[in-house]
C-alpha positions as CSV (number, residue, x, y, z in Angstrom):
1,X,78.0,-10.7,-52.6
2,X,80.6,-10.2,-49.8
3,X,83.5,-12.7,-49.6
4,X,82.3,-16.1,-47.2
5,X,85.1,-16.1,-45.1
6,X,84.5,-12.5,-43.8
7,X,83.7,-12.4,-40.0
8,X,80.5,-11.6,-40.4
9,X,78.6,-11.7,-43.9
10,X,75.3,-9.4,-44.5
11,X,72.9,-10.2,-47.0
12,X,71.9,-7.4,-48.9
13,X,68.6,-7.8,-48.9
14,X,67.3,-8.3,-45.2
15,X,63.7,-8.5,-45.9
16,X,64.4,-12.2,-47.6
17,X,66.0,-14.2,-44.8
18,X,64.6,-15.8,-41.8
19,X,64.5,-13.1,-38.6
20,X,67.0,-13.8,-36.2
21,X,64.4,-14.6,-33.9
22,X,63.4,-17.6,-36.5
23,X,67.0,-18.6,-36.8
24,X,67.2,-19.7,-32.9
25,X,64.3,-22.0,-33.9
26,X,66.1,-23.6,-36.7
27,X,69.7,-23.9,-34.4
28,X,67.1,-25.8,-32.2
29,X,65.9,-28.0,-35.0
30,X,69.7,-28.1,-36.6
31,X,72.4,-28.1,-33.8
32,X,74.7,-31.1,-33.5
33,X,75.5,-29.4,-30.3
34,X,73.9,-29.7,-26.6
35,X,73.2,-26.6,-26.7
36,X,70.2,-27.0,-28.8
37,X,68.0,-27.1,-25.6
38,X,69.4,-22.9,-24.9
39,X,68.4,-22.0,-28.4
40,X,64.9,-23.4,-28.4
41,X,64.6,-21.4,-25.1
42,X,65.8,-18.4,-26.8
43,X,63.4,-18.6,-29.5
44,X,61.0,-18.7,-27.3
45,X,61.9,-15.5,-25.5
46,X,62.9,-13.7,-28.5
47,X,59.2,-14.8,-30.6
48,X,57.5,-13.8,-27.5
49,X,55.8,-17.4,-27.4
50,X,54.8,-18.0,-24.0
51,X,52.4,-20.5,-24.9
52,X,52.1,-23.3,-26.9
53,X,49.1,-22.6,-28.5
54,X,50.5,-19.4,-30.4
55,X,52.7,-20.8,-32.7
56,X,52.1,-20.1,-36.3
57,X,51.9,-22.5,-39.6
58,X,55.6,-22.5,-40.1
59,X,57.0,-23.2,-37.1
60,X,54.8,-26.0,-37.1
61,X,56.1,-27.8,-39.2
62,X,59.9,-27.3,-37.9
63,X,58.9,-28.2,-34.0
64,X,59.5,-32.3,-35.1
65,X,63.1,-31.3,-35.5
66,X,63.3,-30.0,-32.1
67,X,61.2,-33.0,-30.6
68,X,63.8,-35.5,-32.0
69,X,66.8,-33.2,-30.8
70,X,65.1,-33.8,-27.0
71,X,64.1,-37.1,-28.0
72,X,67.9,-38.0,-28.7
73,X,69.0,-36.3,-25.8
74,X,67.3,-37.8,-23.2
75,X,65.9,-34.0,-22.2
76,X,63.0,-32.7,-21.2
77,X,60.7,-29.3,-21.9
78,X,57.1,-28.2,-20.7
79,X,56.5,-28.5,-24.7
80,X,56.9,-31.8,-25.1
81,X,53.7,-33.5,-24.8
82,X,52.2,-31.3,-27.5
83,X,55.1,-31.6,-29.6
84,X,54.8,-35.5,-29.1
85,X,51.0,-35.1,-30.4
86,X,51.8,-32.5,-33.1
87,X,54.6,-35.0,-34.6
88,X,52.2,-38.2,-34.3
89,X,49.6,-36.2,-36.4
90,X,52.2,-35.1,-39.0
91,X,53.1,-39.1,-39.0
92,X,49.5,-39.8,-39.9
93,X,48.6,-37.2,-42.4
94,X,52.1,-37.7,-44.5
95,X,51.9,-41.5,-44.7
96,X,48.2,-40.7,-45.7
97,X,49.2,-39.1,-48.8
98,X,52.3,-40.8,-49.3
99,X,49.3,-44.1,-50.0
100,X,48.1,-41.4,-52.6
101,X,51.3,-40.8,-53.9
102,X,52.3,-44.4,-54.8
103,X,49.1,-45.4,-55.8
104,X,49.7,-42.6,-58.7
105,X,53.1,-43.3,-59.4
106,X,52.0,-47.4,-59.8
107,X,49.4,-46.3,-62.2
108,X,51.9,-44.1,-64.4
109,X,54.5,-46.3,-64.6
110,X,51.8,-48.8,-65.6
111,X,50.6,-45.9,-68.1
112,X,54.6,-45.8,-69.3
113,X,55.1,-42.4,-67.7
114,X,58.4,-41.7,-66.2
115,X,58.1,-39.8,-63.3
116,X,60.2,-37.7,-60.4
117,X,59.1,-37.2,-57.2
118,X,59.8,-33.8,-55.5
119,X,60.2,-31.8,-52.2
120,X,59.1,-33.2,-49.5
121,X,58.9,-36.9,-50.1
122,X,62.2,-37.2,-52.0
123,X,63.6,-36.0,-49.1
124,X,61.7,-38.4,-46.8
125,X,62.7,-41.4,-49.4
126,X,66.2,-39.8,-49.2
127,X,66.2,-40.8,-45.9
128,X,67.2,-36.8,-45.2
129,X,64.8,-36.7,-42.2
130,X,64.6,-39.8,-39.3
131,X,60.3,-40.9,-39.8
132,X,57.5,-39.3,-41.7
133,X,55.9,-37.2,-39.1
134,X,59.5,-35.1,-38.8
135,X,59.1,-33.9,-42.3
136,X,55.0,-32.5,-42.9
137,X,53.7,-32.6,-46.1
138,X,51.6,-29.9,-47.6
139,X,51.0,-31.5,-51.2
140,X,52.3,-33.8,-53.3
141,X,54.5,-33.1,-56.2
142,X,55.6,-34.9,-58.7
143,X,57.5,-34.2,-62.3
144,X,56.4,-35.6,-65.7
145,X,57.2,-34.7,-69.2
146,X,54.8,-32.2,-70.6
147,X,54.0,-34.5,-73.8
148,X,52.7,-37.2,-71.1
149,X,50.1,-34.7,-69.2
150,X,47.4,-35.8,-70.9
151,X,47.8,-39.7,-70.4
152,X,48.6,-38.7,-66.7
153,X,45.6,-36.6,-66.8
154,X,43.4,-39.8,-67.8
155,X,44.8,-41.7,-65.4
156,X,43.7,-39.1,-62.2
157,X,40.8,-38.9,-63.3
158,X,39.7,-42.6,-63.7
159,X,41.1,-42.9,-59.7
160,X,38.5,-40.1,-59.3
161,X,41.1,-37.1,-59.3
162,X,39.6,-33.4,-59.6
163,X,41.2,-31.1,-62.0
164,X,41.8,-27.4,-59.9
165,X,44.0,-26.0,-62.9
166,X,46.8,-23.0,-61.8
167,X,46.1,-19.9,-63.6
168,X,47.5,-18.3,-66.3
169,X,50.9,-20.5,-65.5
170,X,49.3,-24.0,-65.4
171,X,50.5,-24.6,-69.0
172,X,53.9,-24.9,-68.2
173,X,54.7,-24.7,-64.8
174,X,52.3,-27.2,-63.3
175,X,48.3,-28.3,-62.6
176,X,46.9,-29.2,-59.3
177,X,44.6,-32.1,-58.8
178,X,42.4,-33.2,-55.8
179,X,41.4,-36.5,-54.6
180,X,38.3,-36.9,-52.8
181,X,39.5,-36.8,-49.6
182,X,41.1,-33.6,-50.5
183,X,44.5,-34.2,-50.9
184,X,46.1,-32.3,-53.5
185,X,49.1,-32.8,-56.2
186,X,50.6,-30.8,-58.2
187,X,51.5,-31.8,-61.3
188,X,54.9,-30.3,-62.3
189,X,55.9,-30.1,-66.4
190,X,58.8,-27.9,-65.6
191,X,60.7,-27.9,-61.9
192,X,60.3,-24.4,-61.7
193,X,57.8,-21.3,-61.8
194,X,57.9,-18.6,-64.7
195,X,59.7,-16.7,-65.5
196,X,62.8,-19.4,-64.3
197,X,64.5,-21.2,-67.3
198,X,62.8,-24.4,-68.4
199,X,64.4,-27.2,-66.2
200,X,62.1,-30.5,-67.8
201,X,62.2,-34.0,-66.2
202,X,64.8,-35.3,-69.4
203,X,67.4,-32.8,-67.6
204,X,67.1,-34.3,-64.2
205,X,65.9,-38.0,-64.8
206,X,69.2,-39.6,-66.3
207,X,71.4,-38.6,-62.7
208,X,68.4,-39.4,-60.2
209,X,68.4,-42.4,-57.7
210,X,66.3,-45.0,-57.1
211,X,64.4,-44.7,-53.5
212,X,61.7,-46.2,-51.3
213,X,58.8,-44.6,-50.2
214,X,55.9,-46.6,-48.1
215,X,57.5,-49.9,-49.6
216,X,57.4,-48.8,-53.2
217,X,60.3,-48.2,-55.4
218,X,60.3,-44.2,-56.6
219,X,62.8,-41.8,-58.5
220,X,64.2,-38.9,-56.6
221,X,66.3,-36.6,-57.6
222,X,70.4,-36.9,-56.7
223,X,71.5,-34.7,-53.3
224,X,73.1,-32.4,-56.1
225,X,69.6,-31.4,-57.8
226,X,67.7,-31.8,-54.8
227,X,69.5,-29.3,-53.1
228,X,69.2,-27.4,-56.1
229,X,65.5,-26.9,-55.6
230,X,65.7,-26.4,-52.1
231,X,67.7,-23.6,-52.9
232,X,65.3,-21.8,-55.4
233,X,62.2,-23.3,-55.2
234,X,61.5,-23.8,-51.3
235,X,62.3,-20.1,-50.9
236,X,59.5,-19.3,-53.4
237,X,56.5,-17.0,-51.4
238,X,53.6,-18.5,-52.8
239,X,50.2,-15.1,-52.4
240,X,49.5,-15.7,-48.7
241,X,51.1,-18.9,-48.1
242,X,54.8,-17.7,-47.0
243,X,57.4,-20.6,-45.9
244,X,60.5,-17.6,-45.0
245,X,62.4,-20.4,-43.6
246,X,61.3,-24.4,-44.2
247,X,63.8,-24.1,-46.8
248,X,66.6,-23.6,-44.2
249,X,65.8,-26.4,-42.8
250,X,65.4,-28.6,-45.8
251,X,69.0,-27.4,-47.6
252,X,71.0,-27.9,-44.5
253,X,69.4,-31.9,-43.6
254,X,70.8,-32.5,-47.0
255,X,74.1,-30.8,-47.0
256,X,74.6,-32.2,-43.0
257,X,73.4,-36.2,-43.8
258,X,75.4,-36.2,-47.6
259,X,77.9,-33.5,-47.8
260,X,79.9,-36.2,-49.9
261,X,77.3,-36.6,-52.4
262,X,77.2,-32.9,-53.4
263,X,78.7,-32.6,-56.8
264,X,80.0,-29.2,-56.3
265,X,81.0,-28.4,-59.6
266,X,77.9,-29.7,-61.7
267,X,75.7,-27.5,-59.0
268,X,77.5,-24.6,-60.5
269,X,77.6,-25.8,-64.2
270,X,73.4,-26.3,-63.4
271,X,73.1,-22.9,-62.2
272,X,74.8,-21.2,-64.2
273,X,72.9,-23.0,-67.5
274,X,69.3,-22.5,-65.9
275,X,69.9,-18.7,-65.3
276,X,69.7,-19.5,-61.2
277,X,73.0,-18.6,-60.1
278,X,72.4,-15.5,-58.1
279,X,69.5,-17.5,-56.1
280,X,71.8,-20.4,-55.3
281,X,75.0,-18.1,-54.4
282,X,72.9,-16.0,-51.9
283,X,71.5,-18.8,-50.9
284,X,74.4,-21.0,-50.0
285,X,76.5,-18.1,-48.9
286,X,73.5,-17.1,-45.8
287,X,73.7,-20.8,-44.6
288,X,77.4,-20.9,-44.7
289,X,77.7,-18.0,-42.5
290,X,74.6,-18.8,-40.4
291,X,74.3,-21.9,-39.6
292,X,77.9,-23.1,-40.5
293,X,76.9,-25.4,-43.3
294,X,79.9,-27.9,-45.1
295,X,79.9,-25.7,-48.4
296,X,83.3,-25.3,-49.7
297,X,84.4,-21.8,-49.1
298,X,86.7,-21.3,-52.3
299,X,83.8,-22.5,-54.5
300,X,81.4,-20.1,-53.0
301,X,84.1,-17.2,-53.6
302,X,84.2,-18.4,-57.0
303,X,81.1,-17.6,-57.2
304,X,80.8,-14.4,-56.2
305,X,83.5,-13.6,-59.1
306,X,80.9,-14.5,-61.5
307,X,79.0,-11.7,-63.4
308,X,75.1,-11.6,-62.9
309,X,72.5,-9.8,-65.2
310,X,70.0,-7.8,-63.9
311,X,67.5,-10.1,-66.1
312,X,68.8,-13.0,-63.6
313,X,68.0,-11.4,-60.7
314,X,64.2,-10.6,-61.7
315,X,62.7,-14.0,-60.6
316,X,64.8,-14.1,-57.5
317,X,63.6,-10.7,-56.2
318,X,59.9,-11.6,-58.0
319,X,59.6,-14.9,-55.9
320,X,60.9,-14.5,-52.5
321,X,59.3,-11.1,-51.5
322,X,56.6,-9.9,-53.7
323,X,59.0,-8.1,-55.9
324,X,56.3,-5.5,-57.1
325,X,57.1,-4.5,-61.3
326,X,57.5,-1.6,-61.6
327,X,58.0,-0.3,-65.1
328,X,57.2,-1.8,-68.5
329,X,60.5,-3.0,-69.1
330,X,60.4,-5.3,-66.0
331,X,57.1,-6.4,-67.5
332,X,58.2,-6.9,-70.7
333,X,61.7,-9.4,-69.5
334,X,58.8,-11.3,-66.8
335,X,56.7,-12.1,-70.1
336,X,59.5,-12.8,-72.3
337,X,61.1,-15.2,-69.8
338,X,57.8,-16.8,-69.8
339,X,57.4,-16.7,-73.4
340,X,61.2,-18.9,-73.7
341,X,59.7,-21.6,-71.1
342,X,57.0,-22.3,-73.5
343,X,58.8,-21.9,-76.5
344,X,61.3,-24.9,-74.8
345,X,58.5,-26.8,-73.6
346,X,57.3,-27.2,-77.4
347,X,60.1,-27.6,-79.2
348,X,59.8,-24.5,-81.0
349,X,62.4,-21.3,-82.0
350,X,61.4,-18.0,-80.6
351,X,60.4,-15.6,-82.8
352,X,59.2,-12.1,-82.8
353,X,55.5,-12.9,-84.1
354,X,55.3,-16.0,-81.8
355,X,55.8,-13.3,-78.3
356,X,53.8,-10.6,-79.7
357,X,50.8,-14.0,-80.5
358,X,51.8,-15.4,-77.2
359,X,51.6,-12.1,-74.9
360,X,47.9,-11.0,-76.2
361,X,47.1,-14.7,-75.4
362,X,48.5,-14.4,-71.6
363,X,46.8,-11.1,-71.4
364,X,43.4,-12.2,-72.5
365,X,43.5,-15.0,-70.3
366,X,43.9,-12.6,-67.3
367,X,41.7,-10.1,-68.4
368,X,38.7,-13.0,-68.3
369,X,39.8,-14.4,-65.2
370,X,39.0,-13.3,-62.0
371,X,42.6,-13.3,-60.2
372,X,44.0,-12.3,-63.9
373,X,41.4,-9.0,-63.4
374,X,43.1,-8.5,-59.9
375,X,46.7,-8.8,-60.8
376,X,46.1,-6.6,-63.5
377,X,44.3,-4.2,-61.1
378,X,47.8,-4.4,-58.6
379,X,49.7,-3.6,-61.8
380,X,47.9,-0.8,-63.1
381,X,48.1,1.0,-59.6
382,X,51.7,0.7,-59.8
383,X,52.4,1.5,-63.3
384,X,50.0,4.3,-63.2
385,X,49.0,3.3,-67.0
386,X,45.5,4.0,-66.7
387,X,44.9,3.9,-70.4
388,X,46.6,0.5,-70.8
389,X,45.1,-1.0,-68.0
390,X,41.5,0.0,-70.1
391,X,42.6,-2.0,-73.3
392,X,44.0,-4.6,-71.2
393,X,40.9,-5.2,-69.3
394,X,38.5,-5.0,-73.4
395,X,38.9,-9.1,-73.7
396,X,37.3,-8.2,-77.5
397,X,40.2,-6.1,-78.1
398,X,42.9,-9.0,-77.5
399,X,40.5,-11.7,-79.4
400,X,40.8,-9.5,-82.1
401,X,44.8,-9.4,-82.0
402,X,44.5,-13.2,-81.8
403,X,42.5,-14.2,-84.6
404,X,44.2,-11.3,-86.8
């Protein structure tokens, strides 16, 4: 990564940032300046968005920024009526699952579950963002310890919670459940996707803060971890559903409302112990030379200095933009890394038998799935393994290895 303080600093990889076109939006949303009103207009002319009505998903969710940037100003825009309506319906639908969300956490802590709240509303409860309708909501998400899903899971389902599972990775990463009204949480055992480390709730829980969040008392994590997960997991590219720059926006509220809270030097140590430095030094270094964000220049040189495996990078490049595998050696360091997570998550030691046991388990699983069948499928085209791709898809061959 190129030194900060160069005049103007590239990414490498310009297929993972916002388009400049989507960073005039987010100056809008961000600027301390007046000038916030020229890059909104800009945006405008650059997305080609001559109308209201043909915004997409994402900037959506970013346009109560820029109403409360007019709103503070005392300006005015042909958009502001409909941004007025758009925020007042994000006020309504977030404080409408944010009732879910402490109705849960009550009945945990009643259970004797700790718990963590994540994303979104720990950063509305970290006061990051002015009202609930300038932060949307997509889910809830909140972090347990694996050994208390399945009092947790008792618990949603006596408040009439519907169990939607998460694939092949819902052992470890986390499980979605669905209320009647169809609001959804997920469930989180680790903070993030396979094949990242294994970050639990016992690594996060003993620093976090106490907030408020609809009048009810709530953990959250400190500005240091919640940045964190800004960092990595808000960048994540989820199938379809593609955030390429909420994250932006999310990382620089809390490095611009509590640069003093960032513990510099524990982000690092963090990194550097979950196997995420490369996502938070590219990270950091794009919104220091982009949007001017209070990160300490020398610390960011720093780390640049430090050596990064090519293993490190995998989940990065695997996460962000569809980072296709393409040879079995990729495949194999994806499974292992997955294989470590649940070896952590149970307290056991790796071991040779235990991968070989636990990779003819993940493979049977997706060869009896539907989506498993699929992925597969993508795979095989790539890898050009027709052969494998056979035994893969025999689910009595892989029974067999398991009950051998």
């Amino acid at each position: 990564m190129p030194r900060v303080n160069s005049n103007v600093w590239q990414p490498e990889y310009d297929d993972l940032w916002p388009k400049p076109e989507d960073e005039w939006l987010l100056r809008a949303a961000l600027s301390s300046e007046p000038d916030f009103a020229e890059h909104f207009l800009t945006w405008r002319n650059e997305a080609s968005y001559a109308n209201y009505d043909e915004i997409d998903y994402t900037t959506c969710r970013i346009l109560p920024m820029v109403l409360k940037q007019f709103v503070r100003a005392g300006r005015d825009d042909q958009w502001l009526p409909k941004m007025k309506a758009l925020h007042r319906y994000h006020w309504v639908t977030t404080k409408s699952k944010q009732r879910h969300l402490v109705t849960l956490i009550d009945a945990f802590d009643h259970a004797g579950i700790p718990t963590l709240v994540l994303k979104g509303n720990a950063l509305i409860a970290g006061e990051y963002f002015d009202d609930a309708g300038e932060r949307p909501l997509h889910d809830l998400d909140v972090l347990i310890r694996p050994e208390d899903e399945p009092v947790a899971a008792e618990c949603l389902r006596s408040m009439n919670w519907t169990d939607l599972g998460d694939g092949p990775h819902a052992e470890f990463h986390a499980r979605v459940w669905q209320a009647e009204d169809g609001v959804q949480l997920d469930l989180h055992r680790k903070l993030l996707p396979p094949p990242y480390s294994y970050i639990g709730l016992n690594a996060l829980l003993p620093s976090s803060r106490k907030a408020v969040l609809s009048g009810m008392e709530v953990r959250v994590p400190n500005a240091t971890h919640l940045l964190m997960h800004c960092l990595v997991h808000g960048r994540l590219c989820w199938g379809s559903v593609k955030h390429p720059f909420l994250w932006v926006a999310d990382a620089m509220r809390i490095l611009q409302r509590s640069p003093d809270e960032i513990d510099w030097e524990r982000l690092k140590s963090d990194a550097q112990r979950f196997s995420i430095l490369f996502d938070v030094r590219e990270s950091l270094g794009y919104l220091r030379s982009r949007f001017d964000a209070p990160i300490p220049s020398d610390w960011l040189n720093e780390l640049s200095d430090i050596p990064i495996s090519r293993k490190e990078m995998l989940p990065f490049f695997r996460w962000t933009n569809g980072h296709e595998i393409h040879s079995l050696l990729e495949l194999k360091d994806f499974m292992y890394a997955d294989f470590l997570c649940h070896q952590q998550m149970q307290n056991q030691t790796p071991t040779t038998p235990r991968f070989i046991r636990y990779a003819c388990q993940r493979f049977h699983r997706l060869a009896t799935s539907d989506a498993g069948r699929r992925r597969l499928g993508f795979l095989g085209t790539k890898l050009r393994y027709e052969g494998l791709l056979a035994s893969i898809r025999r689910p009595d061959y892989f029974q067999t290895a398991i009950d051998s």
